[in-house]
C-alpha positions as CSV (number, residue, x, y, z in Angstrom):
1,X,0.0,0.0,0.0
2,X,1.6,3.4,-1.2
3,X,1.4,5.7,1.6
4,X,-0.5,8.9,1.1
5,X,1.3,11.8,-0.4
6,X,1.0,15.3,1.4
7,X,2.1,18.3,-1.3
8,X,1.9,20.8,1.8
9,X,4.3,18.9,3.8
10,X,6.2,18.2,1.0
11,X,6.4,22.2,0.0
12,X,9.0,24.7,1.3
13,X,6.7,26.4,2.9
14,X,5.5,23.4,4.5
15,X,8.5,22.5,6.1
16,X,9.2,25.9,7.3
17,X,5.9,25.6,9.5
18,X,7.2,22.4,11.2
19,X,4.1,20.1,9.3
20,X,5.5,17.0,10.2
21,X,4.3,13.3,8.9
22,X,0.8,11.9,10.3
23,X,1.2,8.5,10.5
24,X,-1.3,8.1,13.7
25,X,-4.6,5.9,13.1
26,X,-7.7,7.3,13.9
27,X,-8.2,5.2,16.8
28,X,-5.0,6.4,18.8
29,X,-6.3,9.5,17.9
30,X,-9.5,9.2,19.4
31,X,-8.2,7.5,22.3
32,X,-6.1,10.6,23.2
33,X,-9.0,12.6,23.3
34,X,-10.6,10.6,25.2
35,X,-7.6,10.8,27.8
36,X,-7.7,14.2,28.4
37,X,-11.4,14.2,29.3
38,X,-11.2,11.4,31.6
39,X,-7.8,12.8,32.9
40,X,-9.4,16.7,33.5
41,X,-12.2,15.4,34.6
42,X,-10.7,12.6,37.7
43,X,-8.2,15.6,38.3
44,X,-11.4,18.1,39.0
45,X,-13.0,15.5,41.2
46,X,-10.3,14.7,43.5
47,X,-9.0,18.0,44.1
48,X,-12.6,19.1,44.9
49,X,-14.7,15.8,46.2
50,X,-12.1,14.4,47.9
51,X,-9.2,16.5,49.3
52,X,-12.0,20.0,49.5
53,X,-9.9,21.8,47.7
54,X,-11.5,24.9,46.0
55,X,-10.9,28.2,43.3
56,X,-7.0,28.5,42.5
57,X,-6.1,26.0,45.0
58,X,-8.1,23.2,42.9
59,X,-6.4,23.3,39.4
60,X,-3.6,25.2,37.4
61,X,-4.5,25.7,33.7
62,X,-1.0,24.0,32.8
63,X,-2.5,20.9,33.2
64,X,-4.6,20.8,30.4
65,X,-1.2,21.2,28.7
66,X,0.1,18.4,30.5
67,X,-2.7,16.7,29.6
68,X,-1.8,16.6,26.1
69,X,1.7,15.1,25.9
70,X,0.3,12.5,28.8
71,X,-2.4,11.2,26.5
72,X,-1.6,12.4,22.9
73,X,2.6,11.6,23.7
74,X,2.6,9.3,26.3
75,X,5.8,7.7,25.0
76,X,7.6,11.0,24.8
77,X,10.4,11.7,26.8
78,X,8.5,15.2,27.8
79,X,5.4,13.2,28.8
80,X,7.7,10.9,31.0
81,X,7.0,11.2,35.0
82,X,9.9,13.2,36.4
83,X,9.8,15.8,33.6
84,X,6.2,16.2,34.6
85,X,6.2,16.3,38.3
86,X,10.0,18.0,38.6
87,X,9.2,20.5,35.6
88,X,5.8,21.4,37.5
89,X,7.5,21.5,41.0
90,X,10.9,23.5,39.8
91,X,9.0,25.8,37.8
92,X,6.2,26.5,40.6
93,X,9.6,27.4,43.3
94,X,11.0,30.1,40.8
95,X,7.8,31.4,40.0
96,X,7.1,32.1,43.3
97,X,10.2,33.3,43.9
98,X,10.5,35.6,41.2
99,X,6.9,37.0,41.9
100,X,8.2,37.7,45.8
101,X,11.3,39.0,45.0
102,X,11.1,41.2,41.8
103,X,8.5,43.8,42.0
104,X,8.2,44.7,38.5
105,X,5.5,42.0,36.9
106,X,6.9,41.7,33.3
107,X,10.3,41.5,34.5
108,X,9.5,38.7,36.7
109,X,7.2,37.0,34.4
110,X,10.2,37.0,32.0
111,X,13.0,36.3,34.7
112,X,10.4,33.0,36.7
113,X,10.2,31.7,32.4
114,X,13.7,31.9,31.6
115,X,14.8,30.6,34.6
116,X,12.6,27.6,34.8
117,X,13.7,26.7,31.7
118,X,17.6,26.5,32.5
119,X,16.2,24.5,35.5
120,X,14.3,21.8,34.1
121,X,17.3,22.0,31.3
122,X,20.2,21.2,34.0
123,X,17.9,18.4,35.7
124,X,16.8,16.8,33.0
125,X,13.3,17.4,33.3
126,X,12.0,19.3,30.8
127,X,8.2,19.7,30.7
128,X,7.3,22.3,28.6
129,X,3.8,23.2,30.5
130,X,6.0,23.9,33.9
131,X,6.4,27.7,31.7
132,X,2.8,28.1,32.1
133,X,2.9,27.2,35.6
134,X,6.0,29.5,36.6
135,X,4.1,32.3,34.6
136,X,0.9,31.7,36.9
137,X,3.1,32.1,39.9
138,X,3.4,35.1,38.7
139,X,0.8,36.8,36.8
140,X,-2.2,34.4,38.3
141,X,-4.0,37.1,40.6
142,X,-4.6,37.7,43.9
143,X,-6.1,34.3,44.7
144,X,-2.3,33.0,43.6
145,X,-0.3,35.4,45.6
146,X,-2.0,34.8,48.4
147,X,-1.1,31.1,48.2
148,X,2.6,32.1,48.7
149,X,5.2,28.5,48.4
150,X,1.5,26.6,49.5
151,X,0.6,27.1,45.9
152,X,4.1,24.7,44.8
153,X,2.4,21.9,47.0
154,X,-1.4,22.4,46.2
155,X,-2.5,22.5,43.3
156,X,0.7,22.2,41.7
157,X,2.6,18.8,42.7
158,X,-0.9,17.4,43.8
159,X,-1.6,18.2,40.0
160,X,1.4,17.0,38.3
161,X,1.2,13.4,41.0
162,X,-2.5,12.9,40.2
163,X,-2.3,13.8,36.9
164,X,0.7,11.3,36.4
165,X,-1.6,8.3,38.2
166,X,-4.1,9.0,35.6
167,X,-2.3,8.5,33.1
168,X,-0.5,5.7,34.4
169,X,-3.9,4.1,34.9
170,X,-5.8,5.0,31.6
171,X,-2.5,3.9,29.1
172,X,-2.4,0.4,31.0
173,X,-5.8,-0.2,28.9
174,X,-3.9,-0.4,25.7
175,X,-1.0,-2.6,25.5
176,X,0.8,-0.4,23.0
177,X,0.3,2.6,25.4
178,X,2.5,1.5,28.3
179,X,3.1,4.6,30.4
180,X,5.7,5.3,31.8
181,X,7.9,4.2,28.4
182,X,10.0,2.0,30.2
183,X,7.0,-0.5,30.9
184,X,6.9,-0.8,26.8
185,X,7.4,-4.0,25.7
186,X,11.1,-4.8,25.0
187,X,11.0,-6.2,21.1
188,X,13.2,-8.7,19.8
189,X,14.8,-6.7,17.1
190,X,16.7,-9.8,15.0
191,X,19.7,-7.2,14.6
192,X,23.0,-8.3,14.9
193,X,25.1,-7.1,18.0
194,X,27.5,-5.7,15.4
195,X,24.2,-3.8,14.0
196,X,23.0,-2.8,17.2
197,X,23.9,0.8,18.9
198,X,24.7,1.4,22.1
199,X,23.9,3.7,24.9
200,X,27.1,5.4,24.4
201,X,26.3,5.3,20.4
202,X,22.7,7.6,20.9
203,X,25.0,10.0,24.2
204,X,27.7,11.0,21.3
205,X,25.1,11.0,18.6
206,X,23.1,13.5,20.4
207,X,25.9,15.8,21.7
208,X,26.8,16.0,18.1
209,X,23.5,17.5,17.8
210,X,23.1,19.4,20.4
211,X,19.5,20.2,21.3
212,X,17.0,18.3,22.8
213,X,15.0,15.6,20.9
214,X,11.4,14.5,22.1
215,X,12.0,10.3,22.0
216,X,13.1,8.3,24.7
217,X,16.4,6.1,24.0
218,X,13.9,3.5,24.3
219,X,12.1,4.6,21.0
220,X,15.3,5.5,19.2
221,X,16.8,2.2,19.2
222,X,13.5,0.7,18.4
223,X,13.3,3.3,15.4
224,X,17.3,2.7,14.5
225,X,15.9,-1.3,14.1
226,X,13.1,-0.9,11.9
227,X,15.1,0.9,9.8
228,X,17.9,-1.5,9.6
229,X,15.2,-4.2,8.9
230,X,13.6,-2.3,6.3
231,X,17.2,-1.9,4.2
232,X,17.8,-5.5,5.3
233,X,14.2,-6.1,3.4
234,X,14.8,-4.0,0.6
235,X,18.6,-5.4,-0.3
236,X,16.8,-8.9,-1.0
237,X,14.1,-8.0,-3.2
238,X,16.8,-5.8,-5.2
239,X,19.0,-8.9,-5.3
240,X,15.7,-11.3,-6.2
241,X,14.9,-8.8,-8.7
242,X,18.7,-9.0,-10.3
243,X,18.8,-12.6,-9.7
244,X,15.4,-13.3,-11.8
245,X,16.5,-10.6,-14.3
246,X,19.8,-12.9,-14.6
C-alpha cells in the first residue's frame, strides 16, 4: 500500500511551519482525546470531592497542557514522569520566587520563564507546561499570591502526581500505550550485535546535535531497528529482482 502523499508537507513552505508526517490511526487518535477528558475530569473531582480543595487552589491551567503530551505523547520523553512532576515543582519554586522577590510584573514573568527553563534544562526534566505554571506564579491574581510556596504543593505537585496516576492508569488499557515508556514492551529486534547501537552510540550522537529531541532512547533504538530491517528487506528484493533478471 503506497502511503499517502502530502504536497503541503512536502512544500517549502511546509516544512518551514514544522508540518510533520501523520502516520497516527484514527483510533490512537480518538483515544487521546478521550484521555484528556477522563484525565481533567478525575483531576477536578479529586481536588474538589475528595481533598476540598476549591478556586485557584483546585487546578492550574497548565494541566490541560500536561494533559496533552500525557495522553496524545505518552511515549515521549516530555510526557515521562519526572519531567512532569519536577518541571511542575521546579517551575512553581522560581515562580514564586520571582513574583516575591522582583517587584516589577513583566520582569519577573520574564526572569520565573527563563529561569525555569535553565532548570528543568540542567535536571533533566524538561516539561514544557512547567512555563505556564512559573508564569501563573506570577501573573495568576490575587487568589495565587496569596497562596505564597502553599501554591508549589497544592495544586501544583498534587496536579502533576495525580495527573501522572491517571495516566498511568488509563494507558495500562492499551497494550501499545504503556506509560511510563519504560514499561513498553522490550521487542526482539533480530539485529545483529555488530548492528546494534549502544547507549554510548545515541549519548555521542546527540551531543553531536546538540538540542533536545522529544523520544526516549527506548524509542530511538527501536526506530534505528526498523530501519535496519527495512534496508535488510529492501537489499533482497533488489538482489531477487537481479537474480530473476539474470
Amino acid at each position: 500500500m503506497k502511503p499517502k502523499k502530502n504536497f503541503f508537507k512536502k512544500s517549502a513552505f511546509g516544512q518551514w511551519l514544522g508540518i510533520e508526517l501523520d502516520v497516527v490511526s484514527l483510533k490512537e487518535k480518538l483515544i487521546s482525546l478521550v484521555g484528556g477528558i477522563i484525565s481533567i475530569l478525575l483531576l477536578m473531582g479529586i481536588c474538589e470531592q475528595v481533598l476540598g480543595l476549591k478556586g485557584s487552589a483546585m487546578l492550574i491551567s497548565s494541566m490541560g497542557a500536561s494533559a496533552v503530551l500525557l495522553f496524545g505523547v505518552p511515549h515521549g520523553a516530555l510526557s515521562q514522569p519526572w519531567p512532569v512532576v519536577m518541571g511542575h515543582f521546579l517551575s512553581a519554586v522560581i515562580g514564586v520566587t520571582c513574583a516575591k522577590m522582583i517587584s516589577v510584573p513583566y520582569v519577573a514573568a520574564a526572569c520565573a520563564v527563563g529561569l525555569s527553563i535553565g532548570a528543568m534544562h540542567q535536571l533533566k526534566c524538561i516539561h514544557p507546561p512547567g512555563g505556564a505554571t512559573a508564569l501563573t506564579a506570577v501573573l495568576g491574581g490575587n487568589g495565587i499570591r496569596e497562596l505564597g510556596y502553599s501554591f508549589v504543593w497544592h495544586p501544583v505537585l498534587l496536579n502533576a502526581v495525580v495527573m501522572v496516576l491517571v495516566a498511568v492508569g488509563f494507558n495500562y488499557l492499551f497494550a501499545w500505550r504503556r506509560y511510563p515508556a519504560a514499561w513498553g514492551k522490550r521487542h526482539r529486534s533480530g539485529i545483529s550485535k555488530a548492528e546494534r547501537v549502544s547507549h554510548q552510540d545515541i549519548v555521542e550522537a546527540l551531543e553531536s546535535f546538540d538540542s533536545f529531541v522529544d523520544i526516549t532512547e527506548e524509542d530511538l533504538i527501536r526506530l534505528h531497528e526498523l530501519l535496519s530491517k527495512r534496508e535488510k528487506r529492501s537489499k533482497k528484493e533488489l538482489h531477487g529482482c537481479q537474480d530473476g533478471e539474470d
